[in-house]
Structure formats: structure tokens, C-alpha cells
N, C-alpha and C positions, 0 to 999 in steps of 0.2 A: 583642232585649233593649232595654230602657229603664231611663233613669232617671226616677223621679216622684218627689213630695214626699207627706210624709204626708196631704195634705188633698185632694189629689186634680187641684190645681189648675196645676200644671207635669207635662209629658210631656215628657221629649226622647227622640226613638229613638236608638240607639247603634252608635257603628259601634265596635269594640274591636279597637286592635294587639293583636298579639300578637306574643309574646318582642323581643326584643333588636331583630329588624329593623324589626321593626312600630314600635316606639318609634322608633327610628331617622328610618325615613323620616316618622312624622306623615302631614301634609296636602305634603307636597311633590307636587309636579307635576299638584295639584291645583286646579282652579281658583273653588273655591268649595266654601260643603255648602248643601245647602234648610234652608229655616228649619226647625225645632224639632228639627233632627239634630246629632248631636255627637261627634266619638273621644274615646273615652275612653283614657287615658295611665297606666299606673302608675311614676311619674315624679315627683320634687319641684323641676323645672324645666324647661322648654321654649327653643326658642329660633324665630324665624321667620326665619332666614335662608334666601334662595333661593325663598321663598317669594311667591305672586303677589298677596295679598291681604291684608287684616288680618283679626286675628280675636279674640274674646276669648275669656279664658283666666280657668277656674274654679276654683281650687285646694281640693281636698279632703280632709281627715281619711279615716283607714282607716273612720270610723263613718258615712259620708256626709256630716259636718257642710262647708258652704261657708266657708273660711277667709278667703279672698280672691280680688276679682273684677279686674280689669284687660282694655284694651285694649291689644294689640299691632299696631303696622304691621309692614310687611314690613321684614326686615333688622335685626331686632333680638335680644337675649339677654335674656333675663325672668328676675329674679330666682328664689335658691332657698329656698322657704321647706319650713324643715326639718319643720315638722308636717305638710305634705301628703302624702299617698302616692297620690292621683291627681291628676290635671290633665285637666279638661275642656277639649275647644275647640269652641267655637261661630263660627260666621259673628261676624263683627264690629255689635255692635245688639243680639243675639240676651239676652245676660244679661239688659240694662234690658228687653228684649222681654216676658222672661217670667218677672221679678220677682227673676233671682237675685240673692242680696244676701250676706255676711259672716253665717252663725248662718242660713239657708236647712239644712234637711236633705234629702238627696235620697239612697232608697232604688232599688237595681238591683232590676227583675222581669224576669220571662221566662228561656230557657234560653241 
């Protein structure tokens, strides 16, 4: 599965929790993701506690729209913002990498 933008010109491959544990654990005891890869969160909040690395974090609209992009370090609690209903997590760099921005749309393909 991935997310891309309507033009053709962001790819992120997806890795997607699932239920309640999936959410839970995130990227914990994880030490990283390769570039252009991302979990996907159905989630209007994240946190990176316990966590080994930083990462940035893409907040999304149920319609794919990018609401808000941030960098987290390790050990923190990331605001909730109530219009998101996913939260992407990218390697930390990875957003400015490949253009995400606030009003970015990113459509999921594949099964």
C-alpha cells in the first residue's frame, strides 16, 4: 500500500497498524524506517515516548488533506488536533524530503 499525491510526484510505501495494539505500540522498539516509507496511524495524536529516534509527524484529514507537519524528538507528547484522523510517521527530514506541506493531498492505492 502507499500513499501518493495527485501529480504523481510523492510516493510513500506504508506500513499500517492495525486495531488498538498497532496504534499502541507505533515505531517503538524500532530503530528507524528507509526513506520514502511511513505508518500509518488512525489517530488525532501521537506521542514518542521510549522511543529511539525522532521522526516527523503528518497530520491528516479523513480526505487525505495534510493539515499539519511537525518534527518530534524522542520523549515527547505531540499535540491533538482534532480534524486529523490519521497521523503519518516518517523518518525525521523525510516531510521537507518530499515536499509535504499543510493543503499537500495524499491519496492511499494498492490493497
Amino acid at each position: 500500500m502507499e500513499l501518493v499525491d495527485p501529480e504523481g510526484t510523492i510516493c510513500i510505501a506504508l506500513i499500517e497498524a492495525k486495531g488498538l495494539l498497532g496504534n499502541l505500540q507505533g515505531l517503538l522498539g524500532q530503530r528507524g524506517l528507509p526513506p520514502g516509507t511511513g505508518l500509518l496511524l488512525r489517530t488525532s495524536m501521537v506521542h514518542t515516548i521510549g522511543m529511539r529516534f525522532a521522526i516527523d509527524t503528518i497530520y491528516l484529514s479523513s480526505k487525505g488533506s495534510v493539515i499539519r507537519v511537525a518534527t518530534m524528538p524522542p520523549g515527547r507528547v505531540g499535540p491533538i488536533v482534532l480534524r486529523a484522523r490519521y497521523i503519518l510517521e516518517l523518518q525525521a527530514g523525510e516531510a521537507s524530503r518530499l515536499g509535504l506541506a499543510p493543503g499537500t493531498t495524499l491519496i492511499r492505492t494498492g490493497t
